[in-house]
C-alpha positions in Angstrom: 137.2 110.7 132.3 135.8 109.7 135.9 135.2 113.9 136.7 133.1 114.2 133.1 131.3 110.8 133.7 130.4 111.9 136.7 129.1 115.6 136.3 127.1 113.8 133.3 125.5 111.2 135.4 124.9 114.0 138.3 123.7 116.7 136.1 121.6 114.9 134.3 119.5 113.4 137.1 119.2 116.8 138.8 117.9 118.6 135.8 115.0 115.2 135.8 114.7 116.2 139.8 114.4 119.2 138.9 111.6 119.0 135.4 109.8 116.5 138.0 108.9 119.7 140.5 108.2 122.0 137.1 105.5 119.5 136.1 104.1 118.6 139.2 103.7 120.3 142.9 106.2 119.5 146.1 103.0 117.8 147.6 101.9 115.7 144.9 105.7 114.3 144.6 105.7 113.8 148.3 102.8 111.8 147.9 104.1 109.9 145.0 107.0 108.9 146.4 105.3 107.8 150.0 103.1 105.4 147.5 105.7 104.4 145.9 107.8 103.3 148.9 104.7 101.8 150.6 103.9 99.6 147.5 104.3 96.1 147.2 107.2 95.7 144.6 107.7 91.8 143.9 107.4 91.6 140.0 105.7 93.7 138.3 104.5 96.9 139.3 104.7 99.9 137.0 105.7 102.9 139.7 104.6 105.3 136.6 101.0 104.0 137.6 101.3 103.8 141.4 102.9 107.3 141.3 102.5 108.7 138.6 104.9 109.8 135.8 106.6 112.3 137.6 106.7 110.2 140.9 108.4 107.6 138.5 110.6 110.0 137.1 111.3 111.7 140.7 112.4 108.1 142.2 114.6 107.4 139.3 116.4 110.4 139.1 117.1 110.4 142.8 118.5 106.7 142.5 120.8 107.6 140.3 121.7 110.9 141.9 122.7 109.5 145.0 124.1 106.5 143.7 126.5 108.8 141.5 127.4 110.4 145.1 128.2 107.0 146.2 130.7 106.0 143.8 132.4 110.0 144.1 132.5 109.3 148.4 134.1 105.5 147.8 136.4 106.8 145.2 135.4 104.0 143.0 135.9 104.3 139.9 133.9 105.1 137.1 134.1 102.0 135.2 131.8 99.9 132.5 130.9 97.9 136.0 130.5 100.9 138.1 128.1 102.6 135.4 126.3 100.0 134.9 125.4 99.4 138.2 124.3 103.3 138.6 122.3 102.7 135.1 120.5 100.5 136.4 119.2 101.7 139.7 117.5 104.0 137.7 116.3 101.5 135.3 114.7 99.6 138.0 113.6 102.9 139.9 110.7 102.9 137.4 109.8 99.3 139.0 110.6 98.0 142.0 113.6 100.4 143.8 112.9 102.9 145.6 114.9 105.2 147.7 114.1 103.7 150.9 114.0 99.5 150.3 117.7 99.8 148.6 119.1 101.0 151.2 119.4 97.9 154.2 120.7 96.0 151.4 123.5 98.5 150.7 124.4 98.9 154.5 124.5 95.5 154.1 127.2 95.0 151.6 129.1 98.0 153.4 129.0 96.1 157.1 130.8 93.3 154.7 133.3 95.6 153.8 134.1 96.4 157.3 134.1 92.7 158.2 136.2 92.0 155.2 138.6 94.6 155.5 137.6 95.2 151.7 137.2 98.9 150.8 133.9 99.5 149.8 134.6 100.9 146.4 135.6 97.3 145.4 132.3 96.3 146.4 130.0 99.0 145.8 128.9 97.8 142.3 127.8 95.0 143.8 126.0 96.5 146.6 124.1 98.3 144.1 123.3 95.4 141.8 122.2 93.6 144.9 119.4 95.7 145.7 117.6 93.9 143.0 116.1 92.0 146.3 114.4 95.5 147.4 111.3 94.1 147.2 112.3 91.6 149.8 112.9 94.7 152.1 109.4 96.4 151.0 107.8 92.9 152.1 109.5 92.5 155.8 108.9 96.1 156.7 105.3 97.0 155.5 103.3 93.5 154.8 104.6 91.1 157.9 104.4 91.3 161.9 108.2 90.9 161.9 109.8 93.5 164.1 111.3 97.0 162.3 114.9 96.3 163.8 114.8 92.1 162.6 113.2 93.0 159.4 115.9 95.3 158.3 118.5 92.6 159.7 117.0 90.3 157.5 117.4 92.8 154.7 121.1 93.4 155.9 121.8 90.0 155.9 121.7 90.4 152.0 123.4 92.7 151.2 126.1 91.0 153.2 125.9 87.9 151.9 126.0 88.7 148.5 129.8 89.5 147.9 130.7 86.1 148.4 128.0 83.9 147.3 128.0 85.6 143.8 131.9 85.4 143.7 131.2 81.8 144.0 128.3 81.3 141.7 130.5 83.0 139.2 132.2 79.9 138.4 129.0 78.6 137.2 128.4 80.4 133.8 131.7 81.8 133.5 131.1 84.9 132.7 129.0 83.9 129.8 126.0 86.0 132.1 126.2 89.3 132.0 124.1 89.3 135.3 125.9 87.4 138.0 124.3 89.4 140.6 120.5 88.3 139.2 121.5 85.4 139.2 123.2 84.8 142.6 120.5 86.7 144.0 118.0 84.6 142.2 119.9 81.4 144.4 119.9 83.7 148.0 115.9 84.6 147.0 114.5 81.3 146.6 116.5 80.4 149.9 114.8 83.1 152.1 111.5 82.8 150.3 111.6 79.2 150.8 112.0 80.1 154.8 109.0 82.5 154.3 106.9 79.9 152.7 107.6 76.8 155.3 106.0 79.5 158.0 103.2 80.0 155.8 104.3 83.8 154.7 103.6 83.6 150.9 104.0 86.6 148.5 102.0 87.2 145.7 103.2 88.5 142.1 101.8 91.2 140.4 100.9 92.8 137.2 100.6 96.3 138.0 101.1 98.4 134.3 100.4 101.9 133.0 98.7 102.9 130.1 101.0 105.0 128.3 100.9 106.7 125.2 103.6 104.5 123.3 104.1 106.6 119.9 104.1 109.9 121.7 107.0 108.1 124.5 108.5 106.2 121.1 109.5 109.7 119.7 110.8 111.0 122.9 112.9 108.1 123.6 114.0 108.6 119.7 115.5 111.8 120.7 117.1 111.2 123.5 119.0 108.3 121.6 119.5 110.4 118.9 121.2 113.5 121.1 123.5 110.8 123.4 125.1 109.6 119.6 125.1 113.2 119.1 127.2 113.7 122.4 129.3 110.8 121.7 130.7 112.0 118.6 131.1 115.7 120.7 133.1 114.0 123.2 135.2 111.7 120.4 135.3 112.7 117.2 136.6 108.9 116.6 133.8 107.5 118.3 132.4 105.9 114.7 135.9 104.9 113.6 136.4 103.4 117.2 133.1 101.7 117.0 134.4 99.6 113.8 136.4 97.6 116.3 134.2 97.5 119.6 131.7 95.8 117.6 134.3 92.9 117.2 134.6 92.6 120.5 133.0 88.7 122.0 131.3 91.0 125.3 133.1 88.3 127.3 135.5 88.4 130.3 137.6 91.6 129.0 134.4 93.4 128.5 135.0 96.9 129.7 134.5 99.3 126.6 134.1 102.4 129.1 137.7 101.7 129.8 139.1 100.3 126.6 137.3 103.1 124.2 136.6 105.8 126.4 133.1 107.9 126.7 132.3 108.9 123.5 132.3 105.6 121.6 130.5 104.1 124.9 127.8 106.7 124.7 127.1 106.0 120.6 127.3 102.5 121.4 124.7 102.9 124.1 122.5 105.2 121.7 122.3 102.5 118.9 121.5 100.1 121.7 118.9 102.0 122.9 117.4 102.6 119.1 117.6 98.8 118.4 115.7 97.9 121.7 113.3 100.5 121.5 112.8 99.8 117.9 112.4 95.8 118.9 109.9 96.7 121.5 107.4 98.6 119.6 108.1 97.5 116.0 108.7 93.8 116.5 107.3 92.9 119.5 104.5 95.8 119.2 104.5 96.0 123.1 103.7 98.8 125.0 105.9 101.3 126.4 105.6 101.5 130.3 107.6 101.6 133.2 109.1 98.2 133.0 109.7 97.9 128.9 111.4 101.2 129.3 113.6 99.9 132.2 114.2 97.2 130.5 115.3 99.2 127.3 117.8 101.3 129.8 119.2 98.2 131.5 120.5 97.3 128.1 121.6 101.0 127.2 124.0 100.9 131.0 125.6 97.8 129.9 126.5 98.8 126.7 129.7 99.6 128.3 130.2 96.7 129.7 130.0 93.9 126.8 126.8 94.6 125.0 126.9 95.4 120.9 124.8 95.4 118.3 126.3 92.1 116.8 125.5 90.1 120.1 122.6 91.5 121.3 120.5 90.9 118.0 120.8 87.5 117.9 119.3 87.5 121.4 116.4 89.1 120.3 115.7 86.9 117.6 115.8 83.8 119.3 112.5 85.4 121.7 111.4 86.6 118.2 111.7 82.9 116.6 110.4 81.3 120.1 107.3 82.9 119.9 106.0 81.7 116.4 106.5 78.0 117.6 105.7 78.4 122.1 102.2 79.5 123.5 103.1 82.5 124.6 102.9 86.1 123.3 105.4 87.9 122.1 104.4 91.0 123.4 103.8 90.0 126.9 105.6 92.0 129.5 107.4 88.6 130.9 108.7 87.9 126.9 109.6 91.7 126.6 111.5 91.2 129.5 113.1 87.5 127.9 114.3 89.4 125.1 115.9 92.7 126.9 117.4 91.2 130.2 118.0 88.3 128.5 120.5 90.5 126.2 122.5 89.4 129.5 123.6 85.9 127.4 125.4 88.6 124.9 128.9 87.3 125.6 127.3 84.0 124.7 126.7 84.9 121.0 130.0 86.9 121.0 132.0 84.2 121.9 130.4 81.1 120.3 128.5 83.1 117.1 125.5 84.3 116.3 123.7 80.7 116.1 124.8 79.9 119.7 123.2 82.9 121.0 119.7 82.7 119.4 119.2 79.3 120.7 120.4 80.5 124.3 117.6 83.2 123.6 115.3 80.8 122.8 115.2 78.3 125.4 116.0 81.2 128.0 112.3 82.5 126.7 111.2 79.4 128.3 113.5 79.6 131.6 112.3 82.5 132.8 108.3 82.1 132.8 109.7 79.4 135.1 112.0 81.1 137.2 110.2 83.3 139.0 108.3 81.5 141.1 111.7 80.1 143.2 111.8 83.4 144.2 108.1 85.0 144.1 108.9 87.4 142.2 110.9 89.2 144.8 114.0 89.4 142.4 114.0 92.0 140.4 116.4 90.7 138.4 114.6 87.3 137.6 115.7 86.9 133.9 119.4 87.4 135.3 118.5 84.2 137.3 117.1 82.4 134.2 120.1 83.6 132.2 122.6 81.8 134.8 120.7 78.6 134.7 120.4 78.3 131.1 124.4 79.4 130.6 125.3 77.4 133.4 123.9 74.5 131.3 124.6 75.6 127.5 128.0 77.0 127.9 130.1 73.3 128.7 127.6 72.2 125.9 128.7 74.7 123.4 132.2 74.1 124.4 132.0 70.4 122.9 129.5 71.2 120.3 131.2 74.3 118.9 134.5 72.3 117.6 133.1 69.4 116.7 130.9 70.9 114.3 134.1 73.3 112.9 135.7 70.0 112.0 132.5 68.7 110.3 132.3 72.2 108.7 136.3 72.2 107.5 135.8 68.4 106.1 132.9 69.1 104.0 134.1 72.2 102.8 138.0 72.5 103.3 137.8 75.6 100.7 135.6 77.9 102.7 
């Protein structure tokens, strides 16, 4: 399964490389991508506007390709973890990573290794994951009078950092967060920002979008969904059967479904992830598709092998859906787009507790996360992974008292049901 995954992951990306110089000329994409790496990145810029859709295409694709590469040197295996983590560097390569600012941060993580004497394919999920600080490394090297060589220690220091600090901060939510490394990076952010800020050095977020057009992007999206459930049942022709207990699954702790049901039941689980988010973005939320949204869409589709379902993502959604008819905030603002598909992180929440549990995680995580990212200044791309730690870090020993107590009550008044 690891050679198949693989060539799928590789061969994909290339043939995006590849439609990227059909549709555009080597000069244009060299400008793109010199644009895109020059850019300010702290929260939000849409790279589909600051270099163009094949620029964002380009950076993606790359991401992904050489991240693939990295997992096939390490010998790491190609796990629900391990996918995920290459899912999303190309989620987030349409905002925010970039081929060159990921990089100290995953030297980082490897000089850890070495220090460790842990091999780097234990740790090269996370070194991927932690690049969600990239604009951190985008902000030393281009926007500040720090020197090149203490800049990129700076952004070295991360990446080594990281390994322990969010084996640590683990024990916070449990496991009931999807997104350790958001959050644990949300807690090493708002440290060095706060060092930036006390010598007067004080980013600036951003609302960079692009104007797309969403029902022409809707349809594509449609088809691609559509031919991944197509390939899942090529691959397994028990994908749908398998699928009957996968969706029973919590999404917590033993979460790997990669592993446990094998390719083709991951890939039709991602595709009917990827439907349902797509169709909550633009039929629910009626948002806009753009760089981020559709980020955000894939960031749930690479963790649908690693505890995300239909039955425990929903109820995420409609607690942003039910927090915006009572908050003062929109529900098709990019930040509450982003509440509702990062925050599919608290999944394992409403998979372990029940549906009820997880919509009012969702709904007072909608609040979190406006809040959230100015610890950090937006300089963590993963910012609703932050939220998502606090609020489960809270909820979770709450739920664990709340949950039986109200059983009992339930069993008393109704000792039939």
């Amino acid at each position: 399964m690891n050679r198949r995954i693989s060539r799928l992951l590789l061969g994909s990306s290339f043939a995006l490389i590849i439609l990227c110089f059909l549709i555009s000329t080597p000069q244009n994409l060299l400008n793109s991508m010199q644009s895109i790496i020059s850019h300010k990145d702290m929260l939000i810029v849409d790279y589909f506007e600051v270099g163009g859709m094949a620029g964002g295409i380009l950076n993606a694709s790359l991401l992904i390709f050489f991240s693939t590469l990295l997992m096939n040197i390490t010998k790491a295996p190609f796990n629900g973890l391990n996918v995920a983590s290459i899912m999303l560097m190309g989620s987030f390569g349409l905002f925010g990573k970039n081929i060159f600012n990921v990089v100290p941060i995953i030297m980082g993580t490897y000089l850890y290794s070495l220090a460790s004497k842990t091999p780097f394919k234990d740790t090269v999920a996370i070194a991927l994951f932690a690049s969600c600080f990239a604009p951190f490394v985008t902000e030393l090297v281009f926007y500040t009078q720090i020197p090149l060589v203490i800049a990129l220690v700076l952004a070295m220091s991360v990446g080594f950092l990281i390994v322990p600090v969010s084996r640590h901060l683990y024990n916070v939510h449990e496991g009931f967060n999807l997104y350790n490394i958001g959050f644990s990076i949300g807690i090493l952010s708002t440290l060095y920002v706060s060092v930036m800020k006390s010598y007067s050095y004080v980013p600036q977020t951003q609302l960079i979008l692009k104007t797309m057009d969403t029902p022409k992007v809707f349809i594509m999206l449609l088809v691609f969904f559509i031919l991944m459930f197509a390939l899942g049942i090529y691959y397994d022709k028990q994908a749908l059967i398998k699928m009957k207990s996968l969706l029973k699954e919590s999404g917590y702790k033993d979460n790997d479904f990669l592993q446990k049901y094998g390719l083709g039941t991951t890939l039709v689980n991602m595709s009917i992830n990827g439907v349902l988010s797509l169709i909550y973005v633009v039929i629910f939320a009626k948002a806009p598709l753009n760089g981020p949204s559709i980020g955000g869409i894939f960031t749930v589709v690479g963790f649908s092998g690693l505890g995300k379902h239909a039955r425990n993502i929903i109820p995420i959604f409609l607690g942003v859906y039910l927090g915006s008819l009572t908050h003062f905030w929109n529900i098709y603002d990019t930040s509450i787009i982003f509440a509702a598909l990062f925050g599919t992180a608290l999944a394992p929440i409403a998979g372990h507790f029940g549906f009820f549990y997880g919509v009012i995680a969702s709904m007072i995580n909608a609040s979190v996360v406006l809040s959230s990212g100015s610890l950090h200044a937006g300089l963590n791309l993963y910012n609703t992974g932050f939220s998502v730690g606090i609020v489960s870090g809270v909820l979770v020993p709450l739920f664990k008292i709340v949950k039986p107590s109200v059983e009992r009550l339930r069993l008393k008044l109704f000792p039939n049901n």
